[in-house]
VEXDREN-2710 file (C-alpha; in Angstrom, 1 decimal):
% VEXDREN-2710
k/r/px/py/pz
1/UNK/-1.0/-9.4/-1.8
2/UNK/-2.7/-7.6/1.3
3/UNK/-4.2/-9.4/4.0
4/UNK/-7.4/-9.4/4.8
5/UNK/-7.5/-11.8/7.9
6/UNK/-5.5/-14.8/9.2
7/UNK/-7.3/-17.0/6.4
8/UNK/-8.4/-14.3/3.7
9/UNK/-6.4/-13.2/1.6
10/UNK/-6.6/-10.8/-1.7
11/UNK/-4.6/-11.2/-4.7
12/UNK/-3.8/-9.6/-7.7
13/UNK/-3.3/-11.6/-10.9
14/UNK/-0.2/-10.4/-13.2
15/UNK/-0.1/-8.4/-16.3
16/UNK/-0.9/-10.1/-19.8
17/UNK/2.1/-11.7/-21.9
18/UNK/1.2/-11.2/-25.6
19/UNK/2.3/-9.2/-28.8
20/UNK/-0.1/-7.3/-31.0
21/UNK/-0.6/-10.2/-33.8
22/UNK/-1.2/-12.9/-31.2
23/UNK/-3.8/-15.6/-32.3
24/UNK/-4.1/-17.7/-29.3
25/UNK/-5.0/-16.2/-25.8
26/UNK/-4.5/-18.9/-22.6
27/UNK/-6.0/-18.1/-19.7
28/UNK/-5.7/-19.5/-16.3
29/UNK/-7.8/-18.6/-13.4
30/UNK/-5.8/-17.2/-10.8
31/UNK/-1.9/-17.5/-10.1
32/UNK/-1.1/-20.1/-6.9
33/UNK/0.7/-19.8/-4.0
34/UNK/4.2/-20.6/-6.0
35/UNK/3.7/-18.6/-9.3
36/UNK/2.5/-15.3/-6.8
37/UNK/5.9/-15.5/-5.0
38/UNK/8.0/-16.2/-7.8
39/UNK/5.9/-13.5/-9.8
40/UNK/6.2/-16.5/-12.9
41/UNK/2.9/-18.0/-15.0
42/UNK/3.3/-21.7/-14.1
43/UNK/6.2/-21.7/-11.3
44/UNK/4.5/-24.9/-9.1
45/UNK/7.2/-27.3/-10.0
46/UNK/4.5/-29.9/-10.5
47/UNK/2.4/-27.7/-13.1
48/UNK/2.4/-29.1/-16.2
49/UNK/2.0/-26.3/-18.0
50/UNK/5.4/-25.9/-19.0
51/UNK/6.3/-29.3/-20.0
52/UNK/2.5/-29.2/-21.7
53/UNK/3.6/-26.0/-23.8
54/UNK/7.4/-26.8/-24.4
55/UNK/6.1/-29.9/-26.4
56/UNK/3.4/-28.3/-28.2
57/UNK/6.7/-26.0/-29.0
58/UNK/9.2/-28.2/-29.2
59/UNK/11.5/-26.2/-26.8
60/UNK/12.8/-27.8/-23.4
61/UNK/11.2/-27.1/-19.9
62/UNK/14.7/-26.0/-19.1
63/UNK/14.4/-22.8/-20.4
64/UNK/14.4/-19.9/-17.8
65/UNK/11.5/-18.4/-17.4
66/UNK/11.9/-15.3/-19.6
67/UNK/13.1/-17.6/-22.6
68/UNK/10.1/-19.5/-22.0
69/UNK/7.9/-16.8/-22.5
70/UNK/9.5/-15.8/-25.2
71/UNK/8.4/-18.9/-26.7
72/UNK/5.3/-18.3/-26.2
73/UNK/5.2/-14.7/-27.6
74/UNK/7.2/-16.1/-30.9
75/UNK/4.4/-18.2/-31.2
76/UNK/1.7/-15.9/-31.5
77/UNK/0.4/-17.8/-28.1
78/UNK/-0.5/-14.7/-25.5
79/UNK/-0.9/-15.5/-21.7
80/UNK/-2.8/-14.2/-19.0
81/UNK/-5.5/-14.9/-16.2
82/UNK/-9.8/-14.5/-15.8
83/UNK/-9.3/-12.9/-12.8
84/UNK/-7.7/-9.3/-12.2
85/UNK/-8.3/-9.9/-8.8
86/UNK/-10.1/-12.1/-6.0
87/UNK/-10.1/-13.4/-2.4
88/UNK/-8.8/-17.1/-1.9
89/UNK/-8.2/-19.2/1.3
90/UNK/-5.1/-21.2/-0.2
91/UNK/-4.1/-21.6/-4.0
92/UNK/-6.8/-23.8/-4.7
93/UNK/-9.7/-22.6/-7.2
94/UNK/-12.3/-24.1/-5.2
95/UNK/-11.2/-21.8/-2.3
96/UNK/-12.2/-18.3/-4.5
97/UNK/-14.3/-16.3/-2.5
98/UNK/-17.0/-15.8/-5.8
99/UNK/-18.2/-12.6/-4.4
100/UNK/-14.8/-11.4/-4.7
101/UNK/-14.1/-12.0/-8.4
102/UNK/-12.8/-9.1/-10.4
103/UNK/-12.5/-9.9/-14.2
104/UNK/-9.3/-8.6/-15.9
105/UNK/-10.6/-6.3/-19.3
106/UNK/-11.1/-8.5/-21.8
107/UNK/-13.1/-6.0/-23.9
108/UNK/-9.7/-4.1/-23.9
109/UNK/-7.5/-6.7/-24.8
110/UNK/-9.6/-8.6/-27.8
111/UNK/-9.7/-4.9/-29.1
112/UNK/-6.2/-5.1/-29.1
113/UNK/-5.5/-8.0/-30.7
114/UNK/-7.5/-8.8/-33.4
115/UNK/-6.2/-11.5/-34.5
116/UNK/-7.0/-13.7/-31.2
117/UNK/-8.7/-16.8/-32.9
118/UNK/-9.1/-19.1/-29.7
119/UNK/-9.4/-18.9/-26.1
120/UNK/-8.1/-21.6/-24.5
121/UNK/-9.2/-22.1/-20.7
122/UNK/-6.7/-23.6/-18.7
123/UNK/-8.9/-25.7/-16.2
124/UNK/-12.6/-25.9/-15.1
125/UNK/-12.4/-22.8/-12.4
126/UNK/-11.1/-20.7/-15.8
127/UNK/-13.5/-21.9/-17.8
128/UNK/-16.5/-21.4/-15.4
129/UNK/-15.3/-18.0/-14.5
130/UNK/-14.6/-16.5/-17.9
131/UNK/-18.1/-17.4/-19.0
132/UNK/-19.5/-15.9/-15.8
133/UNK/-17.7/-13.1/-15.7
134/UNK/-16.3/-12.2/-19.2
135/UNK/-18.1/-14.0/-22.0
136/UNK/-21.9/-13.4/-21.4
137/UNK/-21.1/-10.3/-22.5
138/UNK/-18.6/-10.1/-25.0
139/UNK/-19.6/-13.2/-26.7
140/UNK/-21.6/-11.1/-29.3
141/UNK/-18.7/-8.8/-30.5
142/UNK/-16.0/-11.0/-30.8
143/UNK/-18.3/-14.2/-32.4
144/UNK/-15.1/-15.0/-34.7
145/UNK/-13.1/-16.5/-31.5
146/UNK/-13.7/-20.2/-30.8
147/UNK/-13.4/-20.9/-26.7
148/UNK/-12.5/-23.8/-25.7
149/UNK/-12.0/-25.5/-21.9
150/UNK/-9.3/-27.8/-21.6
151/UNK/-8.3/-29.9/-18.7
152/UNK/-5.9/-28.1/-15.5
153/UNK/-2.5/-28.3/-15.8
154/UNK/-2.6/-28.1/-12.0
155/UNK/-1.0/-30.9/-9.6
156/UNK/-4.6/-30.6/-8.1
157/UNK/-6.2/-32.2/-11.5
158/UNK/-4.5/-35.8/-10.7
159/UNK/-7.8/-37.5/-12.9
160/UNK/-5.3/-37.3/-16.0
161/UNK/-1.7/-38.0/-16.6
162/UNK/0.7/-35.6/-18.2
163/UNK/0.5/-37.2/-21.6
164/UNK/-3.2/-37.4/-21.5
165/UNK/-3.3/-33.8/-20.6
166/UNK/-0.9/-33.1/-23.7
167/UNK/-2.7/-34.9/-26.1
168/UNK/-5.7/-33.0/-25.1
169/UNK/-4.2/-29.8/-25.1
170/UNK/-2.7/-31.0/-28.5
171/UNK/-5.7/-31.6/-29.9
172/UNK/-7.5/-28.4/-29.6
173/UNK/-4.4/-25.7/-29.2
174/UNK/-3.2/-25.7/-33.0
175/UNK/-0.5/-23.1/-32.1
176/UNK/0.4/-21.1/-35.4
177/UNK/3.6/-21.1/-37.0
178/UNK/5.8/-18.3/-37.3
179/UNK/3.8/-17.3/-40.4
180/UNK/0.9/-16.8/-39.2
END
């Protein structure tokens, strides 16, 4: 992270978490506050990301990280952010400077993994910003993969509860078994 001024700051969203088969691609909008300085997906304590995924796994939240992703990965379930980089006041979306928006290469990494079937967007800022930013244009070439918007996993998103976030997230991620 470099600073810009007192209240600007850039940031820099981490590298993707996938294998070469994966067939569902996650995608948040930017790492907060907690997950930059822990470098972790997910490390706000009150995220529900993790509890949200270790159901739809059946593995525990008290993983360490690492096994977590790991998880994931076994899964066929890749990870990874809209936003390669972007100004932000405080980890909130809604404090993204838009003119500072810098998509991550999605063209590069659907080339890569072919086998992507869904895009789940992990929160409204994700899903705005991916079709802004990422979709308009790819849309065309990779017309096999269904997107879909689901609701934050964020403590900021208090309009649901944990298990109606689940169910939703239930619903539409049908995470593939070990098969394929």
């Amino acid at each position: 992270m470099a600073v810009l001024d007192k209240d600007v700051i850039t940031l820099s969203s981490f590298n993707s978490v996938s294998r070469a088969d994966a067939q569902i691609l996650i995608l948040g909008s930017m790492p907060g506050k907690a997950s930059l300085e822990q470098a972790q997906y997910y490390a706000h304590p009150r995220n529900a990301f993790w509890s949200i995924m270790g159901q739809l796994l059946g593995f525990p939240t008290s993983l360490d990280y690492k096994t977590r992703l790991q998880m994931l990965i076994d899964k066929r379930v890749a990870l990874w952010d809209v936003m390669k980089h972007c100004e932000r006041h405080s980890s909130l979306d809604s404090d993204i400077v838009e003119s500072s928006v810098v998509a991550n290469d999605f063209h590069e990494f659907l080339t890569q993994h072919k086998a992507i079937q869904l895009i789940a967007l992990n929160g409204k800022k994700a899903e705005q910003s991916f079709h802004r930013y990422v979709w308009r244009d790819l849309a065309g070439m990779f017309s096999n993969i269904e997107v879909v918007g689901l609701p934050s996993t964020s403590p900021a998103n208090a309009r649901m509860t944990l298990q109606e976030k689940t169910d939703y997230w239930a619903k539409h991620v049908n995470i593939p078994d070990e098969r394929g």
